[in-house]
ZADO-1210 file (C-alpha; in nm, 4 decimals, padded with zeros to 6 digits):
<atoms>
<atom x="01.1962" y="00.2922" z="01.5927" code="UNK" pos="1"/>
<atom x="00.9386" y="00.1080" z="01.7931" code="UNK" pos="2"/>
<atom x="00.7521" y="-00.2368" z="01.7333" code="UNK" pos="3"/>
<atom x="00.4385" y="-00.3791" z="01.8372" code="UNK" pos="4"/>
<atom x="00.3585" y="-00.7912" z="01.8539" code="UNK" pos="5"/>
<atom x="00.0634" y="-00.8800" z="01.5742" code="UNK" pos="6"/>
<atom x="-00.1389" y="-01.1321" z="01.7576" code="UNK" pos="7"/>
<atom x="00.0725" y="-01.4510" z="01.5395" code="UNK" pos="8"/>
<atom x="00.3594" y="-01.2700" z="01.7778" code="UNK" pos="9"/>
<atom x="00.5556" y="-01.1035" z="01.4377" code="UNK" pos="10"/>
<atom x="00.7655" y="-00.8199" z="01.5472" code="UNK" pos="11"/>
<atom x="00.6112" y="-00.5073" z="01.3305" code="UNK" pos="12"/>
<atom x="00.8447" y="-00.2501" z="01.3140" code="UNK" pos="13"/>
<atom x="00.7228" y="00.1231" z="01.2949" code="UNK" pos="14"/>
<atom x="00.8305" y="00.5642" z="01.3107" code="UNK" pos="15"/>
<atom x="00.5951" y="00.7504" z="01.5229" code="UNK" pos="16"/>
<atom x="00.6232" y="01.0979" z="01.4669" code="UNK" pos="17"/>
<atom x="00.4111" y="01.4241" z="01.5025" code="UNK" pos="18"/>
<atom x="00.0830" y="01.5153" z="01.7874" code="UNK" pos="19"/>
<atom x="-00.2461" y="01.4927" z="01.6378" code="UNK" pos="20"/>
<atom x="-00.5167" y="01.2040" z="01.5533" code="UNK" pos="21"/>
<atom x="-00.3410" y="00.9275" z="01.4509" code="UNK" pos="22"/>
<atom x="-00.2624" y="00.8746" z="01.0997" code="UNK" pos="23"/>
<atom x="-00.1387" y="00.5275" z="00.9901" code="UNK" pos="24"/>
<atom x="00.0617" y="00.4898" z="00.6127" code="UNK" pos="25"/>
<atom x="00.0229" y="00.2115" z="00.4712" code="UNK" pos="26"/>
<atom x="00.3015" y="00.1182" z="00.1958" code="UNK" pos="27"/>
<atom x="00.2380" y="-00.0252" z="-00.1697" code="UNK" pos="28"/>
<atom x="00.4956" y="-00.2689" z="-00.3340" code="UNK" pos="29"/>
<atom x="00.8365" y="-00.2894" z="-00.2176" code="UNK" pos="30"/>
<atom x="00.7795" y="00.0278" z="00.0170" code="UNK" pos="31"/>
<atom x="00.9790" y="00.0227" z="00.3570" code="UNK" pos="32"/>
<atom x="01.1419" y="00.2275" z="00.5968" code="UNK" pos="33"/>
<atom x="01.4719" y="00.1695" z="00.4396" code="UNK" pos="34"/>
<atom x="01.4133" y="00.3237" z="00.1479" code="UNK" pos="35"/>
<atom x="01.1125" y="00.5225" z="00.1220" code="UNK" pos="36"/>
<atom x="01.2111" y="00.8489" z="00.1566" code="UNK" pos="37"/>
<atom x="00.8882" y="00.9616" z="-00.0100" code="UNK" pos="38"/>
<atom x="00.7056" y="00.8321" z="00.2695" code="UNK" pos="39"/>
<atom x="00.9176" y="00.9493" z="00.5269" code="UNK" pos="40"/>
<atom x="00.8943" y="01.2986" z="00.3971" code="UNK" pos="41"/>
<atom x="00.5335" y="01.2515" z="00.3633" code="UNK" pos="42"/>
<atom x="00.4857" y="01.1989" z="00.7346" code="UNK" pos="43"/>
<atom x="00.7283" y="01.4655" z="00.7967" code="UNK" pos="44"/>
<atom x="00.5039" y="01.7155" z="00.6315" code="UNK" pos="45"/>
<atom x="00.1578" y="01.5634" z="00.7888" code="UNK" pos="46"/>
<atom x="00.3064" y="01.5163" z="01.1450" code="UNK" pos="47"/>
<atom x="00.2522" y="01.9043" z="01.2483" code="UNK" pos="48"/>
<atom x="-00.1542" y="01.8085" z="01.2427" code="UNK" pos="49"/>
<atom x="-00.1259" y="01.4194" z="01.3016" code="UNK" pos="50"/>
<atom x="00.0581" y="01.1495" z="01.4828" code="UNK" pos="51"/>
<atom x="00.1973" y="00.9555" z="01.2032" code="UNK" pos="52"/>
<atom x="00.2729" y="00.5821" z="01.2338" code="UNK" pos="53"/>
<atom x="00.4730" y="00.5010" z="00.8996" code="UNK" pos="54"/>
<atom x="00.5591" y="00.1564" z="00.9619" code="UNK" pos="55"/>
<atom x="00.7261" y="-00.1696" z="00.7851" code="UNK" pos="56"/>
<atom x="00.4873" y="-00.4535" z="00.6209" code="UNK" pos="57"/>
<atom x="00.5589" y="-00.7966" z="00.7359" code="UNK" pos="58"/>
<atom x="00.8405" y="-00.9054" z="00.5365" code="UNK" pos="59"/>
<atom x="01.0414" y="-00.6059" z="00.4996" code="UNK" pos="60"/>
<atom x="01.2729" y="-00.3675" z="00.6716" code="UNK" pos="61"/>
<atom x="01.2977" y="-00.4519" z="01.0935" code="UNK" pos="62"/>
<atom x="00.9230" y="-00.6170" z="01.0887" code="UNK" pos="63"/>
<atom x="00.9344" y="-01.0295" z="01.0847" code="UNK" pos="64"/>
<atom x="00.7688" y="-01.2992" z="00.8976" code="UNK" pos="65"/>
<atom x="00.5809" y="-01.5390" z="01.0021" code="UNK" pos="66"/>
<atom x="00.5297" y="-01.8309" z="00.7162" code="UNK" pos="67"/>
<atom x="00.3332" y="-01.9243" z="00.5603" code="UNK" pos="68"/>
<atom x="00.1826" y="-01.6344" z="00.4692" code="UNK" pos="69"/>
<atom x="-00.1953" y="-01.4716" z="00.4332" code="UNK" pos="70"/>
<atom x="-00.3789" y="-01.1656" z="00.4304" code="UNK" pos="71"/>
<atom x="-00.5420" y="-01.2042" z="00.7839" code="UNK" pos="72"/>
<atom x="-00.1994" y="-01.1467" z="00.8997" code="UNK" pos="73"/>
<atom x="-00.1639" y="-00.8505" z="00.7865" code="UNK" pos="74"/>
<atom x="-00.5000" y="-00.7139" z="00.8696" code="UNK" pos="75"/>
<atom x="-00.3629" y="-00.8160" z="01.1913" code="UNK" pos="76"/>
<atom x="-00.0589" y="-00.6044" z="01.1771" code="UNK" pos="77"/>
<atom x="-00.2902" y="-00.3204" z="01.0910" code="UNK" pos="78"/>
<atom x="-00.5199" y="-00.3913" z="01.4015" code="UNK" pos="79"/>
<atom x="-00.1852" y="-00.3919" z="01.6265" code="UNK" pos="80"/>
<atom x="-00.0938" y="-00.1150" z="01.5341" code="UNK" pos="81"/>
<atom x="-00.4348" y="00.0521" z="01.5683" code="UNK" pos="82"/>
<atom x="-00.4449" y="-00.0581" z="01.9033" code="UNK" pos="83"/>
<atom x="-00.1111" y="00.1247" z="02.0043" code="UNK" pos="84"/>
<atom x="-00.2680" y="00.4581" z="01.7992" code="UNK" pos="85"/>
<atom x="-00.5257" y="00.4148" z="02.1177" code="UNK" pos="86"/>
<atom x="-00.8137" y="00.2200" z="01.9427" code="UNK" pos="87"/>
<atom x="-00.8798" y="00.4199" z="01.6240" code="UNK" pos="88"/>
<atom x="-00.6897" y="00.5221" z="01.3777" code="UNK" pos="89"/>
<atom x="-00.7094" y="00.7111" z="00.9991" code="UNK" pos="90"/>
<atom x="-00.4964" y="00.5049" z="00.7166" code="UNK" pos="91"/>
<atom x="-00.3560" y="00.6484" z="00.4253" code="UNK" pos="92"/>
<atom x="-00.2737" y="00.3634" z="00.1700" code="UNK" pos="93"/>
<atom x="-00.0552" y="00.4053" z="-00.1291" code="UNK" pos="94"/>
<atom x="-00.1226" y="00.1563" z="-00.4099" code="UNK" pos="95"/>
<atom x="-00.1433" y="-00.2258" z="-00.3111" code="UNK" pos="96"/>
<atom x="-00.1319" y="-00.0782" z="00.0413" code="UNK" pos="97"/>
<atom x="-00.4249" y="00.0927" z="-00.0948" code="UNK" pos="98"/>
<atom x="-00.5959" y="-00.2736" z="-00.1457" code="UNK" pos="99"/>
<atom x="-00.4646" y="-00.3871" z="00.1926" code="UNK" pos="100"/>
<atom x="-00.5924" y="-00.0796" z="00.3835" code="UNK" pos="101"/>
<atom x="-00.9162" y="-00.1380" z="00.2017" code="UNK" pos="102"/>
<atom x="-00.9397" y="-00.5114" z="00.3289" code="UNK" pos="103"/>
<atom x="-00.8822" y="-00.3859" z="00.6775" code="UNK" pos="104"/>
<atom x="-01.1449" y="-00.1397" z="00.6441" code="UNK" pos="105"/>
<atom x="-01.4337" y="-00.3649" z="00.4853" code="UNK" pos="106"/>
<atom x="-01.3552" y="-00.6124" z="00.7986" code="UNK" pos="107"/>
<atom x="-01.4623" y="-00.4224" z="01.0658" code="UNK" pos="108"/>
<atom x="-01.1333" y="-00.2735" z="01.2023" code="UNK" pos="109"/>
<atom x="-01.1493" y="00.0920" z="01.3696" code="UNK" pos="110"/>
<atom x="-01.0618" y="00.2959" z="01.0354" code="UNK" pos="111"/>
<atom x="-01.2339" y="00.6101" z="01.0483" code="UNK" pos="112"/>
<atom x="-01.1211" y="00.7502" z="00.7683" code="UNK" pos="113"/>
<atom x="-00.9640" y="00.5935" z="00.4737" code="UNK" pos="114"/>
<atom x="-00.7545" y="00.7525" z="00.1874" code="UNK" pos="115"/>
<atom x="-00.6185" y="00.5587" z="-00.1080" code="UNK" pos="116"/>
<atom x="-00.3775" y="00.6393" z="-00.3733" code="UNK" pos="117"/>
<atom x="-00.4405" y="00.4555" z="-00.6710" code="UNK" pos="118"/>
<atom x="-00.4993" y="00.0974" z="-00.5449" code="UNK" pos="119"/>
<atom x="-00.4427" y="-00.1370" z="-00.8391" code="UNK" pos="120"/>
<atom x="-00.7589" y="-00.2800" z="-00.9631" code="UNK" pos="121"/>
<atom x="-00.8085" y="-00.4377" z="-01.2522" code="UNK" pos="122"/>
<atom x="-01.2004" y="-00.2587" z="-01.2375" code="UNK" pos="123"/>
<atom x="-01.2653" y="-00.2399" z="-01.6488" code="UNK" pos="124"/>
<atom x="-01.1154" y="-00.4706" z="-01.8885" code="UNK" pos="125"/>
<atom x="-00.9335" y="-00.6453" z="-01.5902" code="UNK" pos="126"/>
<atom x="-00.7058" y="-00.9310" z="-01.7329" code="UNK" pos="127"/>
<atom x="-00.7591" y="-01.1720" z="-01.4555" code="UNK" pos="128"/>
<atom x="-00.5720" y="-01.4539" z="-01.7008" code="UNK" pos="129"/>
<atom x="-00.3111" y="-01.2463" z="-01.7125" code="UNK" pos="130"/>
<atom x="-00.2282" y="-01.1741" z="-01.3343" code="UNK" pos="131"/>
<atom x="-00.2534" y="-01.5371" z="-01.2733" code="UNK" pos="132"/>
<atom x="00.0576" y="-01.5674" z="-01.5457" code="UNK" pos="133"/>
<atom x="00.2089" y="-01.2729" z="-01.3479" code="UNK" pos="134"/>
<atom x="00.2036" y="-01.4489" z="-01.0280" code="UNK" pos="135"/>
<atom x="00.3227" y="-01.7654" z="-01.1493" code="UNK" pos="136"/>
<atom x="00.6216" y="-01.6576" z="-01.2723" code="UNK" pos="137"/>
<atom x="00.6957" y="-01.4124" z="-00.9846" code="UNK" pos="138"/>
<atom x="00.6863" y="-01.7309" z="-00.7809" code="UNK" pos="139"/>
<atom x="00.8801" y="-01.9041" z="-00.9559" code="UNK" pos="140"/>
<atom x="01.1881" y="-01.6597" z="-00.9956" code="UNK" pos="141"/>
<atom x="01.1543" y="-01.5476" z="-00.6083" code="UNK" pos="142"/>
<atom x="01.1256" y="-01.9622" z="-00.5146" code="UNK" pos="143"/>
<atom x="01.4686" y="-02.0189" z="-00.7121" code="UNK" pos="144"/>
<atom x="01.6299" y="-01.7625" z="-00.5281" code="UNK" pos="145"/>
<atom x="01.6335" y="-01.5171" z="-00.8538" code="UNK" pos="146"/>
<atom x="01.5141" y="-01.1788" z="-00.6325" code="UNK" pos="147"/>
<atom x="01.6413" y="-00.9545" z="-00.8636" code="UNK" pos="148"/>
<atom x="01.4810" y="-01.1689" z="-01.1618" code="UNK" pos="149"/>
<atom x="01.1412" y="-01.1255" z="-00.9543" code="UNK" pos="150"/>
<atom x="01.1833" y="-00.7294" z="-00.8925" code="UNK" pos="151"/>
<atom x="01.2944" y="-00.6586" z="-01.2895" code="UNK" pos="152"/>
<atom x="01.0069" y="-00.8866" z="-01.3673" code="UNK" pos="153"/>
<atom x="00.7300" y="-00.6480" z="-01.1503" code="UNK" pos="154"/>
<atom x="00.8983" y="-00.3791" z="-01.2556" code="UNK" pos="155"/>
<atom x="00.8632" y="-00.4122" z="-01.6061" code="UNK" pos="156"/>
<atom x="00.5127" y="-00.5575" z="-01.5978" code="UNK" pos="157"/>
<atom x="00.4171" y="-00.1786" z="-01.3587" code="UNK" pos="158"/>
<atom x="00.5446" y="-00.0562" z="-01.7219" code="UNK" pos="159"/>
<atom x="00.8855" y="00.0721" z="-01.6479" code="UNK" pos="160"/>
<atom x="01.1100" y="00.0928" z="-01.9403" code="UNK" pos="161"/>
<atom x="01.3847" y="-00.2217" z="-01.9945" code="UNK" pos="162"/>
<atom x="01.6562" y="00.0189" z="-02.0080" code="UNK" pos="163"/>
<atom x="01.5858" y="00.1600" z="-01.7335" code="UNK" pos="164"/>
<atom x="01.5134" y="-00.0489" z="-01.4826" code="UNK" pos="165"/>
<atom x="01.8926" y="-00.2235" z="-01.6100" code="UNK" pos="166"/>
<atom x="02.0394" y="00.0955" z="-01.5018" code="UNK" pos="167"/>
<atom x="01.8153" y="00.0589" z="-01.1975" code="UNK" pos="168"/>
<atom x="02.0036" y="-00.3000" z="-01.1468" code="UNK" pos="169"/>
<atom x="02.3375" y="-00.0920" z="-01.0872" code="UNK" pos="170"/>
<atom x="02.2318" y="00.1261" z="-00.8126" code="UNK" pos="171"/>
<atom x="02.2699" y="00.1559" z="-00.4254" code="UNK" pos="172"/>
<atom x="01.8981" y="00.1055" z="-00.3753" code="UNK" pos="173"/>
<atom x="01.8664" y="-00.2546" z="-00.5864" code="UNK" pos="174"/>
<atom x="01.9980" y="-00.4344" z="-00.2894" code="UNK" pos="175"/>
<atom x="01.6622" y="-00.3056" z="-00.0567" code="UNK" pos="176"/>
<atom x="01.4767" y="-00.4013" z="-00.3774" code="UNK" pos="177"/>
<atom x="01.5914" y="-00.7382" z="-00.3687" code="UNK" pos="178"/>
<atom x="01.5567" y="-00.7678" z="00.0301" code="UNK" pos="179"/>
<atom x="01.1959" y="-00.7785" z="-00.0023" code="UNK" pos="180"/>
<atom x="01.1463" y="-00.9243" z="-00.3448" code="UNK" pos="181"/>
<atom x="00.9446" y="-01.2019" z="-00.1454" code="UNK" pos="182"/>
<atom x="00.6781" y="-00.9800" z="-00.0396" code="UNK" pos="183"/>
<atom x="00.6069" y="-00.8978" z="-00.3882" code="UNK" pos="184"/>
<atom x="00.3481" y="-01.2100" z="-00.3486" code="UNK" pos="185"/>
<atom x="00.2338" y="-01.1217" z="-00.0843" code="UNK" pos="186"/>
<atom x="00.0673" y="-00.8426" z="-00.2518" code="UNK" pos="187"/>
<atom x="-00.0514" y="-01.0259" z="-00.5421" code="UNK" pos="188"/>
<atom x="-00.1631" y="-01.2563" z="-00.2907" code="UNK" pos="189"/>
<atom x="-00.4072" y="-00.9792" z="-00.1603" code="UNK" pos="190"/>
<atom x="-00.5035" y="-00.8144" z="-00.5221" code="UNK" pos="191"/>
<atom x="-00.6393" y="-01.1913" z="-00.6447" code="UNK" pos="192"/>
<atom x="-00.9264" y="-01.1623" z="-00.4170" code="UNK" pos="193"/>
<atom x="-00.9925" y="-00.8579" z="-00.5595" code="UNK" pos="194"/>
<atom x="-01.3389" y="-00.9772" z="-00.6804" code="UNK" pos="195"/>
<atom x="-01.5011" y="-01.0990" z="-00.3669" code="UNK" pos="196"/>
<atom x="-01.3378" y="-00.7456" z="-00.2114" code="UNK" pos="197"/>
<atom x="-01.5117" y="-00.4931" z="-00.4101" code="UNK" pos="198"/>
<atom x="-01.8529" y="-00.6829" z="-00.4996" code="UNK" pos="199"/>
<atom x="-01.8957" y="-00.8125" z="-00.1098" code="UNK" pos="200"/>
<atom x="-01.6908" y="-00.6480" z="00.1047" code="UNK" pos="201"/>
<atom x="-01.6681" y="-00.2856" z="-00.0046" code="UNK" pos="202"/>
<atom x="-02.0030" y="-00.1338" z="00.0049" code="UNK" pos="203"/>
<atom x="-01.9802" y="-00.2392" z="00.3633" code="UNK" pos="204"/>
<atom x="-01.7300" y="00.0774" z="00.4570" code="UNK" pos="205"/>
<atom x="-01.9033" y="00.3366" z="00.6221" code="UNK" pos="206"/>
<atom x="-01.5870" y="00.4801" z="00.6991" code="UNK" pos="207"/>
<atom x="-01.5212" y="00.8566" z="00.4911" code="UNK" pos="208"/>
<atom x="-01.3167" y="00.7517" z="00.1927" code="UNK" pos="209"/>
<atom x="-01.1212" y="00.9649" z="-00.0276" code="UNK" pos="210"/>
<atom x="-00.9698" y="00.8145" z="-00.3778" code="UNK" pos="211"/>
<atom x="-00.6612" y="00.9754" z="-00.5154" code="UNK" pos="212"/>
<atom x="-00.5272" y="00.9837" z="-00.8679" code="UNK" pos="213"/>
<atom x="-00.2194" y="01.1144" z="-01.0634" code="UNK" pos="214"/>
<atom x="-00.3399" y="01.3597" z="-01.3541" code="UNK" pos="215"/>
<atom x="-00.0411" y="01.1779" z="-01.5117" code="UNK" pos="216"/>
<atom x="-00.1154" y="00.8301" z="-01.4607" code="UNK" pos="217"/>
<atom x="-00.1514" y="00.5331" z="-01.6904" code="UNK" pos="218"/>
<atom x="-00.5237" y="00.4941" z="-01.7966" code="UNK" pos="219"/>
<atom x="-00.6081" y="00.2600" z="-01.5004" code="UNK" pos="220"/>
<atom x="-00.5215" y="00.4806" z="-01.2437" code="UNK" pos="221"/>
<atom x="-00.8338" y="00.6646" z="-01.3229" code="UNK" pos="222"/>
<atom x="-01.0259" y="00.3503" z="-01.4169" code="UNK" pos="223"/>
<atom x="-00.9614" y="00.1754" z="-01.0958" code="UNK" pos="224"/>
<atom x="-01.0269" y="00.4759" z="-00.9203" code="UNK" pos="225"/>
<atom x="-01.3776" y="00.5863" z="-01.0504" code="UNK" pos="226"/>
<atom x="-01.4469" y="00.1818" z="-01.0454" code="UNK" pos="227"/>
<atom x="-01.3739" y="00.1572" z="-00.6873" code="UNK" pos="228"/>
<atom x="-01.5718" y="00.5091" z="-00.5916" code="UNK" pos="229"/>
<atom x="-01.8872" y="00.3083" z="-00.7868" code="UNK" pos="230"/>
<atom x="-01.8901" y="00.0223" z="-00.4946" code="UNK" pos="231"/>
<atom x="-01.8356" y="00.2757" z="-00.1939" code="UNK" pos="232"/>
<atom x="-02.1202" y="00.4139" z="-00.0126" code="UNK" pos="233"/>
<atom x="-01.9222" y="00.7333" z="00.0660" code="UNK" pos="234"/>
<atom x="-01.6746" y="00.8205" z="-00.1398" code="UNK" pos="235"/>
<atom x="-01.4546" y="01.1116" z="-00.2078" code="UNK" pos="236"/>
<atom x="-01.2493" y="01.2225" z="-00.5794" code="UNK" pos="237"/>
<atom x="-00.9386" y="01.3769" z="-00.5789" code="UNK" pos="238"/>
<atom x="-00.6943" y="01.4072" z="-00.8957" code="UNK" pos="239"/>
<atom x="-00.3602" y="01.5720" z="-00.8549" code="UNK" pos="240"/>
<atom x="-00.2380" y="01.7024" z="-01.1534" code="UNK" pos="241"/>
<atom x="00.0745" y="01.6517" z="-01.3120" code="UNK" pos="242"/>
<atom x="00.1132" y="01.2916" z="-01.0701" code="UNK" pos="243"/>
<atom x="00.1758" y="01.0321" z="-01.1376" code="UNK" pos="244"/>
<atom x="00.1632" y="00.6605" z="-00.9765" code="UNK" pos="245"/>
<atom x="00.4543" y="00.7793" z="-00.8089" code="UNK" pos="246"/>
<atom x="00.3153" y="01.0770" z="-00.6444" code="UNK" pos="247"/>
<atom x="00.5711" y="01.3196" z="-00.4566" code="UNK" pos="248"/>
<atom x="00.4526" y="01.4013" z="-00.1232" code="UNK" pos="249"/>
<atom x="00.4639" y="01.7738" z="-00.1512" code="UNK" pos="250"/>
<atom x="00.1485" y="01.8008" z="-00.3543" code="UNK" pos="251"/>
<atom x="00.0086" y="01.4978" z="-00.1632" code="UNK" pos="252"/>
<atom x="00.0129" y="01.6285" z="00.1831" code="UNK" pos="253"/>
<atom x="-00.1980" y="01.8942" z="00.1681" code="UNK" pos="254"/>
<atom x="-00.4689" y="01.7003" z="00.0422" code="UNK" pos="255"/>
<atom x="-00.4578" y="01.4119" z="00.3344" code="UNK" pos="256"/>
<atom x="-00.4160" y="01.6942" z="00.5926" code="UNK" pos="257"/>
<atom x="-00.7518" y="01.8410" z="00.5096" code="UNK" pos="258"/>
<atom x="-00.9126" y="01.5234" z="00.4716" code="UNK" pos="259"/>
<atom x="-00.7773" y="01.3962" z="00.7893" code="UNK" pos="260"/>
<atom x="-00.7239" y="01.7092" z="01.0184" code="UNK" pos="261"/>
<atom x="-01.0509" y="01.9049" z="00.8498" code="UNK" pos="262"/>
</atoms>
């Protein structure tokens, strides 16, 4: 493990593996080192081409927190850790990492390439009213202290079955969950500027952008992905078949490494 000092001095923690152009991964939801072994493996698999930088978002894992929070910090993190990749750097981001990785990219930071798996964008049909209720009541469970409340509550709403996430509730892995239940605003935070994002900011990229979607994903996988390709001046379309929003990184990796390494 290594870590590099955002400029508001947070300690971001990060894995640098592999010899190649540098390759940062940017994490959706919940994501970090701890227990993402399906990023891990994913940079395992990419680091014969690339130098991989899979790293923990502010909040979560061995990175710090600096209150109160906002999504120029983060973009911050991002350019730190572009600046130890040597000044440039590609970024693979999975989900709201997508949307964060997207930010970074529309404001001018050194992303020369830019892939995104299914970044959650409420393109067509988007229930804006409906987030806002989201995000209320996420803050409200994680500001009582309820962190499990809060993850059931965005796991449910992602459309995971009851059941299932109460089994969930009795595993090893619910503790990480509920470490980092708190950050789970921080990404709404950054998906309810969504608007001003992908009418302003977007068709600024000039940066090569692929868009990835699961075959097997919910309906707004693909909606959010061909809405998204609409505002970008050069985008790229991939679907893997059979994925879905929780794509494995075997059928993944070959599709970054010839984007990125190509």
């Amino acid at each position: 493990m290594e870590k590099v000092l955002s400029s508001d001095g947070t300690a971001i923690a990060f894995d640098r593996t592999g010899d190649g152009p540098p390759l940062i991964l940017v994490g959706g939801a919940l994501q970090h080192r701890a227990m993402d072994s399906s990023t891990a493996r994913l940079a395992e698999l990419l680091a014969p081409h690339l130098t991989v930088f899979h790293y923990d978002r502010r909040g979560r894992g061995d990175s710090g927190d600096t209150r109160p929070y906002a999504v120029d910090r983060e973009v911050d993190d991002l350019g730190a850790l572009i600046d130890e990749a040597g000044g440039w750097a590609f970024v693979y981001g999975m989900s709201s990492g997508g949307a964060l990785a997207l930010e970074a990219a529309a404001r001018g930071l050194a992303v020369t390439k830019l892939a995104l798996y299914e970044p959650p964008f409420a393109i067509e049909n988007g229930d804006h009213g409906g987030a806002a209720d989201f995000e209320a009541r996420l803050r409200r469970l994680t500001s009582s202290g309820r962190r499990g409340d809060a993850v059931e509550l965005f796991l449910t709403e992602s459309g995971m079955p009851v059941d299932g996430v109460a089994r969930m509730r009795n595993t090893p892995i619910w503790p990480q969950f509920e470490s980092v239940a708190h950050t789970l605003l921080y990404d709404t935070t950054i998906l309810s500027d969504q608007e001003s994002l992908l009418a302003e900011r977007v068709p600024s990229i000039t940066a090569p952008t692929l868009l990835i979607d699961g075959g097997a994903s919910a309906p707004w996988a693909r909606s959010a992905v061909e809405g998204l390709a609409r505002r970008l001046p050069h985008p790229r379309r991939r679907t893997l078949e059979g994925q879905t929003h929780e794509v494995a990184p075997e059928p993944l990796a070959p599709v970054l490494r010839e984007f990125f390494a190509g």
